[in-house]
Chimera marker file (.cmm) of the C-alpha trace (Angstrom):
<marker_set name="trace">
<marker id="1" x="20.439" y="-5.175" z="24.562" r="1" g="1" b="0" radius="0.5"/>
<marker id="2" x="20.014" y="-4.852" z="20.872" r="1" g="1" b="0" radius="0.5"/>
<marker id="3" x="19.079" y="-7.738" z="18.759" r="1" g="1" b="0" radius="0.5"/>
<marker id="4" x="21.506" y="-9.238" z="16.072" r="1" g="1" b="0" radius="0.5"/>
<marker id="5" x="19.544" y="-9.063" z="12.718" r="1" g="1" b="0" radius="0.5"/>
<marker id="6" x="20.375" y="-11.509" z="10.336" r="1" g="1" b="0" radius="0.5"/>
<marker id="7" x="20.922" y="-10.160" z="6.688" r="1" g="1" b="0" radius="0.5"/>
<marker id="8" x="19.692" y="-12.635" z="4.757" r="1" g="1" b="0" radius="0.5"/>
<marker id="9" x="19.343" y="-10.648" z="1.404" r="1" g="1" b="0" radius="0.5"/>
<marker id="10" x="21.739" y="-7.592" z="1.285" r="1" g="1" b="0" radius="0.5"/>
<marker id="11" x="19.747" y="-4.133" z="1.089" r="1" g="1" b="0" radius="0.5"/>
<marker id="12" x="22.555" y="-2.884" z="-1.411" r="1" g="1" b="0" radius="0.5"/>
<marker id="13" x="22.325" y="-5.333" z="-4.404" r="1" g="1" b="0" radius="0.5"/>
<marker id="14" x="19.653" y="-6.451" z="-7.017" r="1" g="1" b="0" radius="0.5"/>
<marker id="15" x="16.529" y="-8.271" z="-6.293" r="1" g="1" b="0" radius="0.5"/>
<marker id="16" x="13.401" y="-9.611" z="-7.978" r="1" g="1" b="0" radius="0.5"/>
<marker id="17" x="10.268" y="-8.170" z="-6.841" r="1" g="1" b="0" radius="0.5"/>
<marker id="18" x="6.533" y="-8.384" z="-6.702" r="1" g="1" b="0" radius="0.5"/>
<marker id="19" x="4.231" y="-5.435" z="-5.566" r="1" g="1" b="0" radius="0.5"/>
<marker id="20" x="0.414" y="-5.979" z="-5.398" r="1" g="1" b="0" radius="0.5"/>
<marker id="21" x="-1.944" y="-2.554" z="-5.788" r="1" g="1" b="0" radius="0.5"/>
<marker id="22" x="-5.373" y="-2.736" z="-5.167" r="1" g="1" b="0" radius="0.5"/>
<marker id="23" x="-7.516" y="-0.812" z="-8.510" r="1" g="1" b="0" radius="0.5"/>
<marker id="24" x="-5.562" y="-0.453" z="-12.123" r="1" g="1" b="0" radius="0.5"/>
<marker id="25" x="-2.199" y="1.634" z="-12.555" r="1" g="1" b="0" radius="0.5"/>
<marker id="26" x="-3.196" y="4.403" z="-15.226" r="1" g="1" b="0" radius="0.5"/>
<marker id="27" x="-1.483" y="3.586" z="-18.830" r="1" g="1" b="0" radius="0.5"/>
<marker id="28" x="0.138" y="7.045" z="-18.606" r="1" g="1" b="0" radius="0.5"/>
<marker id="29" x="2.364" y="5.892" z="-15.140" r="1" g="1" b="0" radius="0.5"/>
<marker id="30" x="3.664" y="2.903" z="-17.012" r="1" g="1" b="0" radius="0.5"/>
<marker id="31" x="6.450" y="4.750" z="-18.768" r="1" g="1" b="0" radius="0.5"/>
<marker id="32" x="8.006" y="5.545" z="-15.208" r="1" g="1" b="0" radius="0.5"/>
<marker id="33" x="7.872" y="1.598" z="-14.244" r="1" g="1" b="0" radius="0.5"/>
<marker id="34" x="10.269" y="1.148" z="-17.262" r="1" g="1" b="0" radius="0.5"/>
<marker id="35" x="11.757" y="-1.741" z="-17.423" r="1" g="1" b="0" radius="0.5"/>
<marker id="36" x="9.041" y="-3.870" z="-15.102" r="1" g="1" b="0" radius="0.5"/>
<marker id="37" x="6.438" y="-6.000" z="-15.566" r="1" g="1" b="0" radius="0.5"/>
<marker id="38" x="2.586" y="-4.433" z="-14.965" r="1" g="1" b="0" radius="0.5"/>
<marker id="39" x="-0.356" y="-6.781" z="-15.368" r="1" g="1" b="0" radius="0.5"/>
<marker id="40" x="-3.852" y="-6.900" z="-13.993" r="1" g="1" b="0" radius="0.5"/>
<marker id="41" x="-6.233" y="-9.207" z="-12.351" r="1" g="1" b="0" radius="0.5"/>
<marker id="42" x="-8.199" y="-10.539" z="-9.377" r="1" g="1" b="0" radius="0.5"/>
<marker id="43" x="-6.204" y="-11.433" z="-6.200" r="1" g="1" b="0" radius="0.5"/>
<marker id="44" x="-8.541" y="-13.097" z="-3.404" r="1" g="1" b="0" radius="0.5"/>
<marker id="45" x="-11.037" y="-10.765" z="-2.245" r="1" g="1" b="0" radius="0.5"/>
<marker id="46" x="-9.919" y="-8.067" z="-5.067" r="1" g="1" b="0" radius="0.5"/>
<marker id="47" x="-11.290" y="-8.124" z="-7.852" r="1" g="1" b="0" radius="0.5"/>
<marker id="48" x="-9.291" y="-5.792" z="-9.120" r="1" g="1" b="0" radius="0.5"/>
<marker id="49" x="-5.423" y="-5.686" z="-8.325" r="1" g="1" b="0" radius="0.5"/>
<marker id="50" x="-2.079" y="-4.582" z="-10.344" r="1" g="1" b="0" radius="0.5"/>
<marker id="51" x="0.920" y="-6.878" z="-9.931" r="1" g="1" b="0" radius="0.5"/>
<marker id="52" x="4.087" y="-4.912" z="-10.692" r="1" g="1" b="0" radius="0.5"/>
<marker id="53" x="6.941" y="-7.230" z="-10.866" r="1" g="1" b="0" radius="0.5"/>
<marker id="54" x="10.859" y="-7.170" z="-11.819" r="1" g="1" b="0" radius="0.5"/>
<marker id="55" x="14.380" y="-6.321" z="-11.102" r="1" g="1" b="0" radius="0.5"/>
<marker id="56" x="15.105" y="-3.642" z="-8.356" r="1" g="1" b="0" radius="0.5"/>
<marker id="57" x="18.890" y="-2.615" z="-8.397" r="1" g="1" b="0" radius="0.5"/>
<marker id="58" x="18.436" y="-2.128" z="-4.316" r="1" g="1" b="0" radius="0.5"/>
<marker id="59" x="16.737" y="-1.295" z="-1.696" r="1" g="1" b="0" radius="0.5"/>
<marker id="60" x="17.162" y="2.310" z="-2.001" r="1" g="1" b="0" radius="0.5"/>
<marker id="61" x="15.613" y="1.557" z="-5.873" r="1" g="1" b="0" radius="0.5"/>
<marker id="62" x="12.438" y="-0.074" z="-4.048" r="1" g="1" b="0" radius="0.5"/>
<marker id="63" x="12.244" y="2.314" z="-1.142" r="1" g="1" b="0" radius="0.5"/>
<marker id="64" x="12.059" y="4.786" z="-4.442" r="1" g="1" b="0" radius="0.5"/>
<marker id="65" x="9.593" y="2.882" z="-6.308" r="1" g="1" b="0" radius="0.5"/>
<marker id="66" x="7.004" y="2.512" z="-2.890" r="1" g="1" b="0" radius="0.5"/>
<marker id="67" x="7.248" y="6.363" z="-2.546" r="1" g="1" b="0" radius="0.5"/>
<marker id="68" x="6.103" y="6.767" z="-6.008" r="1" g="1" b="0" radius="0.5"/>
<marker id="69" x="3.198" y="4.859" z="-5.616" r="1" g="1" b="0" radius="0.5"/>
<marker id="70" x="2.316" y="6.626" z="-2.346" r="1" g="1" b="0" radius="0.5"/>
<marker id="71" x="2.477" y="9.567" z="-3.804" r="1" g="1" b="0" radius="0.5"/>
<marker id="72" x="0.050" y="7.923" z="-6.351" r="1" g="1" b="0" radius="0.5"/>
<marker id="73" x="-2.214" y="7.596" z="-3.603" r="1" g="1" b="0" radius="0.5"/>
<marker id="74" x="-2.515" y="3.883" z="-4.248" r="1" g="1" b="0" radius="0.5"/>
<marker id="75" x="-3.227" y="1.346" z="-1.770" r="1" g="1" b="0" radius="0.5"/>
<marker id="76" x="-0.033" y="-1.243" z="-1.315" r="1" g="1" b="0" radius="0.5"/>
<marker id="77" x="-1.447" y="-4.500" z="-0.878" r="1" g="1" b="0" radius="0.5"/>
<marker id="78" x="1.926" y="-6.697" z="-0.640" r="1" g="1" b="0" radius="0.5"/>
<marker id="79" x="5.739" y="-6.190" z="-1.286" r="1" g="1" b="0" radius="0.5"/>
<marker id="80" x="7.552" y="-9.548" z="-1.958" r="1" g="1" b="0" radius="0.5"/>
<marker id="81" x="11.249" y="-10.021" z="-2.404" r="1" g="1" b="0" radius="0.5"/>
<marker id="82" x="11.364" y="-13.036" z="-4.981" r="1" g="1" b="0" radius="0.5"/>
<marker id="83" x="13.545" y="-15.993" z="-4.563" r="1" g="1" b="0" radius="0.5"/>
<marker id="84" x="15.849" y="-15.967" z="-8.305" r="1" g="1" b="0" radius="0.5"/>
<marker id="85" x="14.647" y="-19.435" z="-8.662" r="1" g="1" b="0" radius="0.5"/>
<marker id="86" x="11.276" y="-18.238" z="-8.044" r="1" g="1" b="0" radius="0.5"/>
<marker id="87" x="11.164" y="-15.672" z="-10.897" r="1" g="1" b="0" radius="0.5"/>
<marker id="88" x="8.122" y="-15.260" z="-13.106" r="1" g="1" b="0" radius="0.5"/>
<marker id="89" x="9.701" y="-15.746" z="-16.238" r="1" g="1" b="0" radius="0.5"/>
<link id1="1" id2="2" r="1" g="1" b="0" radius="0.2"/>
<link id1="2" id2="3" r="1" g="1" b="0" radius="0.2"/>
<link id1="3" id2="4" r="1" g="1" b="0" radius="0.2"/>
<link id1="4" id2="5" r="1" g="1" b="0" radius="0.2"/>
<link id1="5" id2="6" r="1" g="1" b="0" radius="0.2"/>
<link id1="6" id2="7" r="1" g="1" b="0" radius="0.2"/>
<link id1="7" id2="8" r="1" g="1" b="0" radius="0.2"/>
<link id1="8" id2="9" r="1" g="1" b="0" radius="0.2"/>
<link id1="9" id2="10" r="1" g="1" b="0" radius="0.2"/>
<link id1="10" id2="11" r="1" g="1" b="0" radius="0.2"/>
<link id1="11" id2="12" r="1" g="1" b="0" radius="0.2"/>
<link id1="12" id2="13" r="1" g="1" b="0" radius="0.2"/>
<link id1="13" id2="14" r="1" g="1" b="0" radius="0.2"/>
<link id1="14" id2="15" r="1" g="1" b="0" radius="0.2"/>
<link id1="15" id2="16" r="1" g="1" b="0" radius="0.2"/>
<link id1="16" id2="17" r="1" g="1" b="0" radius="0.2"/>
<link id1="17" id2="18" r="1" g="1" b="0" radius="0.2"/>
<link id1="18" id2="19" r="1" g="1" b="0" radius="0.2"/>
<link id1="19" id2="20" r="1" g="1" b="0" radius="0.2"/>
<link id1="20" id2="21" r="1" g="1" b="0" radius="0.2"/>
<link id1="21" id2="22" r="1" g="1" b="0" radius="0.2"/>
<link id1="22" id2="23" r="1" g="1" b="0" radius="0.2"/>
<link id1="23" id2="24" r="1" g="1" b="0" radius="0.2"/>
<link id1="24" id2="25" r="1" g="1" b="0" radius="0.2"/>
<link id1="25" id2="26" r="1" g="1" b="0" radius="0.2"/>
<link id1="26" id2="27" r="1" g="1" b="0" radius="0.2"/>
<link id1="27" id2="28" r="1" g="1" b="0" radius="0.2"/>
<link id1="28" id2="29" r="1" g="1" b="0" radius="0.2"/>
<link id1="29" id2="30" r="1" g="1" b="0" radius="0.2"/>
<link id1="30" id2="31" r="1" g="1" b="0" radius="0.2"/>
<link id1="31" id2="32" r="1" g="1" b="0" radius="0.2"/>
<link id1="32" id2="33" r="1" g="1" b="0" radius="0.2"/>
<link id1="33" id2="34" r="1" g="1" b="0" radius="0.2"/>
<link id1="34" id2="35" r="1" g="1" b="0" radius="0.2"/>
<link id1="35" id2="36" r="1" g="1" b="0" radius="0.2"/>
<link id1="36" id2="37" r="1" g="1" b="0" radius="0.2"/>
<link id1="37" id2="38" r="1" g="1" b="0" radius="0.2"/>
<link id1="38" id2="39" r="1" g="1" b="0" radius="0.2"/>
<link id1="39" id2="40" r="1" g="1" b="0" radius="0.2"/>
<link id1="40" id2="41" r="1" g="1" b="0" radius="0.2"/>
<link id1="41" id2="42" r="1" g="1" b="0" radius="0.2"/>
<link id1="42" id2="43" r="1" g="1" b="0" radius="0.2"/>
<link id1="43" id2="44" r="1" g="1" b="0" radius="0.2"/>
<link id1="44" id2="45" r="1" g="1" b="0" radius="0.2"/>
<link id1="45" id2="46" r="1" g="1" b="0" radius="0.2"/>
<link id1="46" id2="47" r="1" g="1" b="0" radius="0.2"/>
<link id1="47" id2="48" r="1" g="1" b="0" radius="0.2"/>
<link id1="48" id2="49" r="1" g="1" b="0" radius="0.2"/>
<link id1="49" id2="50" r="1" g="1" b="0" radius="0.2"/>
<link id1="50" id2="51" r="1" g="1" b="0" radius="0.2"/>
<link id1="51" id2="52" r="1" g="1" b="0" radius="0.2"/>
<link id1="52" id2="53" r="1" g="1" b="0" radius="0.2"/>
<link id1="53" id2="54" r="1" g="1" b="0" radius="0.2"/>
<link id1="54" id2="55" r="1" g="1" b="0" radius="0.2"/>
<link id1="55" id2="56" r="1" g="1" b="0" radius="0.2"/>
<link id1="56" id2="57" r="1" g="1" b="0" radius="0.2"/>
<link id1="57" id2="58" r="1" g="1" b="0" radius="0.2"/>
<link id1="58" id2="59" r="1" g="1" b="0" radius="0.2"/>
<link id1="59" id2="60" r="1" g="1" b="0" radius="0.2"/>
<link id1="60" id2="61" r="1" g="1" b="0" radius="0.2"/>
<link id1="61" id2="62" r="1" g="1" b="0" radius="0.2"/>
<link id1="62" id2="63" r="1" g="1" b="0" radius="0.2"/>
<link id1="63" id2="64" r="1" g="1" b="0" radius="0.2"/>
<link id1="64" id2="65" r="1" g="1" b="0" radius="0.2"/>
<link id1="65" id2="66" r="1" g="1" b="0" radius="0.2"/>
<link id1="66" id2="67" r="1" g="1" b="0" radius="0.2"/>
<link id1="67" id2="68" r="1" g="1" b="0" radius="0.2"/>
<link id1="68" id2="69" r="1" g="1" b="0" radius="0.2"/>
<link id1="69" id2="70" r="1" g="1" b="0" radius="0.2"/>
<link id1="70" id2="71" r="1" g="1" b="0" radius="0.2"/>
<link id1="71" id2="72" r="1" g="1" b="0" radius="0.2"/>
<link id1="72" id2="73" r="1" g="1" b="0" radius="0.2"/>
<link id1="73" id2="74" r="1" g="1" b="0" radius="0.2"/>
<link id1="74" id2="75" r="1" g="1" b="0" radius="0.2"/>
<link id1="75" id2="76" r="1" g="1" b="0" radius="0.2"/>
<link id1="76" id2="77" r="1" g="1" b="0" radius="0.2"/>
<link id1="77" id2="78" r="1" g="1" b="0" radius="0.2"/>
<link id1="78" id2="79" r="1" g="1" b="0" radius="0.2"/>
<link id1="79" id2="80" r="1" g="1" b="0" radius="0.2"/>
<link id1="80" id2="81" r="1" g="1" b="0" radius="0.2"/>
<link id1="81" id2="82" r="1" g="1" b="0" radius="0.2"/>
<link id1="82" id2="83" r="1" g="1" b="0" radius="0.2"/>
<link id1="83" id2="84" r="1" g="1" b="0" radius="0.2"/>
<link id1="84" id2="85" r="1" g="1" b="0" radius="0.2"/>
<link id1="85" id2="86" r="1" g="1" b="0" radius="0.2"/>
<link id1="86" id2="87" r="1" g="1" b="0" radius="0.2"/>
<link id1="87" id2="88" r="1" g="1" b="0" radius="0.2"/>
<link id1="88" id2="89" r="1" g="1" b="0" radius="0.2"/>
</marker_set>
């Protein structure tokens, strides 16, 4: 018997998140991040991690986003959905 899975955030509308990559994003990939937030620093036993944070228009956006970075060959550390009154403002 299948179990019933509980939709709490629906995979076809916007949401705020925050991706952690282990090493620096090149300068020259930031112009295909457009529109999101790309900072670097330490993160617990990292000591050198970029956060890549913003608005996602869905799932399908993200699910885009995460095969750009694997293609990248970057190491995905963490994918967060954000609460909105959790934003990083």
């Amino acid at each position: 018997m299948a179990e019933e899975i509980n939709h709490r955030y629906p995979f076809d509308r916007p949401g705020y998140y925050q991706i952690r990559i282990q090493g620096n994003l090149r300068k020259s990939w930031h112009e295909y991040l457009h529109g999101l937030t790309i900072t670097s620093t330490a993160w617990g036993r990292y000591p050198q991690v970029t956060m890549i944070c913003g608005w996602l228009a869905d799932q399908a956006a993200l699910g885009g986003l995460l095969e750009l970075l694997n293609n990248l060959g970057v190491v995905i550390l963490t994918v967060e959905r954000i609460e909105e009154d959790e934003t990083i403002h």
